[in-house]
C-alpha positions in Angstrom: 0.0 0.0 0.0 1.0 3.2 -0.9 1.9 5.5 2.8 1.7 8.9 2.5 5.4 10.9 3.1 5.1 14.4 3.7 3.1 16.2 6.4 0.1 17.5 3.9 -0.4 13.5 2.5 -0.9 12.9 6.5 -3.1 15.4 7.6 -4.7 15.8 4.5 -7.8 13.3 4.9 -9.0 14.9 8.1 -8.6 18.4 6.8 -11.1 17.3 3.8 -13.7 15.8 6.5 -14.0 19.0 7.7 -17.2 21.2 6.6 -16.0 24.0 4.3 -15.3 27.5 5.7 -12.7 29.5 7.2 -11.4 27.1 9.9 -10.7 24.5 7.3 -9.1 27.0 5.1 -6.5 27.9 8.4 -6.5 24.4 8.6 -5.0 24.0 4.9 -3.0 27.2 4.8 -1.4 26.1 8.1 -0.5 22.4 7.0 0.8 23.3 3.7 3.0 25.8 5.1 4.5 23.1 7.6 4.5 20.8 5.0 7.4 23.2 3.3 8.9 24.1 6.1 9.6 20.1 6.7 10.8 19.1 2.8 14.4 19.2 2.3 13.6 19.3 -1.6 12.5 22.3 -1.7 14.3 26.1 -1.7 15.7 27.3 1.5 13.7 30.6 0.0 10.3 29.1 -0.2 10.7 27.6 3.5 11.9 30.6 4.8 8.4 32.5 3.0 6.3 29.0 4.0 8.0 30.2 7.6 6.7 33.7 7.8 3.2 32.7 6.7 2.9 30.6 9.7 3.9 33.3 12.0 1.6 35.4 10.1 -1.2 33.1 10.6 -0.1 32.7 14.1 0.1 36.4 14.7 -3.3 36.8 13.3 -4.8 34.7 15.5 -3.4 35.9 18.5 -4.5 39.8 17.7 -7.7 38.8 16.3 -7.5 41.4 13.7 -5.7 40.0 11.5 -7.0 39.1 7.9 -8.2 35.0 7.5 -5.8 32.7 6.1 -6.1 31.9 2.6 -4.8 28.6 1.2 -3.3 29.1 -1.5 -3.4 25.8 -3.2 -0.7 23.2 -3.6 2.8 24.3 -2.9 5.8 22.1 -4.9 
């Protein structure tokens, strides 16, 4: 059977059983940026942007002004 390798092939079944909206949409923004941060294939650049995203996302969250996460579809 074919196991999934990188953080997003993981998570990604439970973040499709959630109902549609701006939580799941966190949800996805947030995994595919860890999912960068953790693949040694891909440019120390894009990590480094994947990085800041998440702190964004985190920072947003904490201030509860931010603006909502946006996934922004699939990254490598």
């Amino acid at each position: 059977m074919n196991r999934p390798t990188t953080f997003l092939d993981r998570v990604r079944p439970a973040i499709d059983a959630l109902p549609d909206g701006p939580d799941k949409d966190k949800l996805l923004a947030l995994a595919e940026s860890q999912d960068t941060i953790e693949r040694v294939n891909i440019h120390p650049k894009d990590r480094a942007n994947a990085m800041r995203r998440l702190l964004q996302i985190d920072t947003a969250q904490v201030s509860n002004n931010g603006p909502p996460a946006k996934a922004r579809g699939k990254i490598a």
